[in-house]
C-alpha positions in Angstrom: -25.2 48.2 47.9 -25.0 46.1 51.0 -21.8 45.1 52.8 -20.8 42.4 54.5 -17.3 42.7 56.7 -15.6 39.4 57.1 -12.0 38.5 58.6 -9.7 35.9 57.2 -8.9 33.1 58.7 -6.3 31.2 59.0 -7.9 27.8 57.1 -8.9 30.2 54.4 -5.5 31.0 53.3 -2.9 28.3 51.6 0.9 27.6 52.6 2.0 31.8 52.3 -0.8 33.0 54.0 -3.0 34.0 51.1 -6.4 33.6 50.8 -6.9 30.4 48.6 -9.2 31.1 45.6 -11.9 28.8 46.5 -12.5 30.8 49.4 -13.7 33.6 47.6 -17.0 31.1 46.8 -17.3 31.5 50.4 -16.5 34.9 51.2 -19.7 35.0 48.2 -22.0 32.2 50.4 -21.3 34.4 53.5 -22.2 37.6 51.8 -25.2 36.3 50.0 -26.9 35.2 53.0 -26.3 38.4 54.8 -28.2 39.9 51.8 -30.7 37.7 51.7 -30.9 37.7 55.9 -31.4 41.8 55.6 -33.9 41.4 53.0 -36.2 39.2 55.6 -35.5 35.9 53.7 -34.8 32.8 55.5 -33.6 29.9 53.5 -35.1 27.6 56.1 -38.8 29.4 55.7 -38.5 29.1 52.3 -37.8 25.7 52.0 -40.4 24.8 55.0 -43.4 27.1 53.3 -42.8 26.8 49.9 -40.7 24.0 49.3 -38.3 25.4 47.4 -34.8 26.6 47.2 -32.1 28.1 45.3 -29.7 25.9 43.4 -26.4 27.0 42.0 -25.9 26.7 38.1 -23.1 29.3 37.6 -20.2 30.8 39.4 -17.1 33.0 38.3 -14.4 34.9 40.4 -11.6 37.5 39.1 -8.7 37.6 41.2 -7.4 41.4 41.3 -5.3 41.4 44.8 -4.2 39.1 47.2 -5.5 38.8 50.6 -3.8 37.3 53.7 -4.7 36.1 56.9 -6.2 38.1 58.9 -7.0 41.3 57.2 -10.9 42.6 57.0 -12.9 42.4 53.7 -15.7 43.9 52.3 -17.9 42.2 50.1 -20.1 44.6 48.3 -23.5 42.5 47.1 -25.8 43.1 44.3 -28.7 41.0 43.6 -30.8 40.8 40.2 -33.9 38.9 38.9 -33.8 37.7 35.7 -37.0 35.9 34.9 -39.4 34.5 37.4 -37.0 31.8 38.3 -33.5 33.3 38.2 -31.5 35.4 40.5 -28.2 36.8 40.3 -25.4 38.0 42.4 -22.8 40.5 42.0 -19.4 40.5 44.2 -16.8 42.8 45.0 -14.5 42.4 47.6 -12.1 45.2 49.0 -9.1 45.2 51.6 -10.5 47.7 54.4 -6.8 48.5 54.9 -6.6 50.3 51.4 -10.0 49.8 50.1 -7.9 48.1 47.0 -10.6 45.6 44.8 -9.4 42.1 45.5 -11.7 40.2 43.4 -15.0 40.3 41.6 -17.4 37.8 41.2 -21.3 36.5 39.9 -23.2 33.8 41.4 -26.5 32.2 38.9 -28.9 30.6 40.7 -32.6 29.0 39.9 -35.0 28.2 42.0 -36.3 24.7 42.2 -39.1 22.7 43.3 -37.5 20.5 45.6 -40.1 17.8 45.1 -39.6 17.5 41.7 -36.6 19.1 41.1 -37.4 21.3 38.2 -37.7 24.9 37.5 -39.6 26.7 39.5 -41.8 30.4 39.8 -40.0 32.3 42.8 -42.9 32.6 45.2 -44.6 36.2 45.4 -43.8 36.8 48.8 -39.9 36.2 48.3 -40.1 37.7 45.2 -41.0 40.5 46.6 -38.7 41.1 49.7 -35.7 40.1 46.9 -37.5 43.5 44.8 -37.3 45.7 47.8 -33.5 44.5 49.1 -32.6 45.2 45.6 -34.1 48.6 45.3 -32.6 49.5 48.3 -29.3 48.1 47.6 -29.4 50.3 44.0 -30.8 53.8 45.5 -27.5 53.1 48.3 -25.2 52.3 45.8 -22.1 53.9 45.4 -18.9 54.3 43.0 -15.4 53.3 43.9 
């Protein structure tokens, strides 16, 4: 499992101080780069090598909690490969006050060619750092 702390601010909340539910999408962005940044995967080396990238085609949150300004999350990250072009990513995100699940969420994405902007194979060598994260993440992984 790898964790990603991050503190809400104050243009991530609405009118009462609550985290606005867009915002988990970029609690998600934050987390997944963190993931991908452990894992020894730049999204600019990608693109620049391989000339590719990962494009969005789904996206879900469950809201379980509320949030406010200023309190510390957790987002718990899980990554999977589906295929040889798709890669998903799991969510969770917990108050460190009470360690209370706030919300849950998946992230779909595909990589693309960004010449032609079709489907793509991942490339070996990121396929291969994503495999080790993710068996990392998995034999660290604990129950709540």
């Amino acid at each position: 499992m790898h964790r990603t702390e991050i503190r809400v601010q104050w243009f991530d909340t609405d009118r009462e101080n609550i985290v606005f539910y867009g915002n988990y999408f970029r609690f998600f962005q934050t987390a997944e780069d963190d993931f991908l940044h452990a894992a020894g995967i730049s999204r600019d080396d990608v693109k620049g090598r391989f000339n590719v990238d990962f494009t969005r085609v789904g996206a879900e949150c469950q809201y379980k909690r509320r949030v406010r300004y200023g309190e510390l999350i957790q987002v718990e990250t899980q990554a999977e490969l589906n295929k040889d072009y798709l890669l998903t990513f799991f969510f969770r995100v917990f108050r460190n006050e009470d360690q209370e699940l706030a919300a849950e969420g998946k992230v779909r994405t595909v990589c693309i060619d960004l010449g032609s902007f079709r489907i793509s194979k991942i490339p070996d060598e990121v396929r291969a750092k994503l495999e080790n994260a993710i068996n990392r993440a998995n034999q660290g992984r604990e129950t709540r």
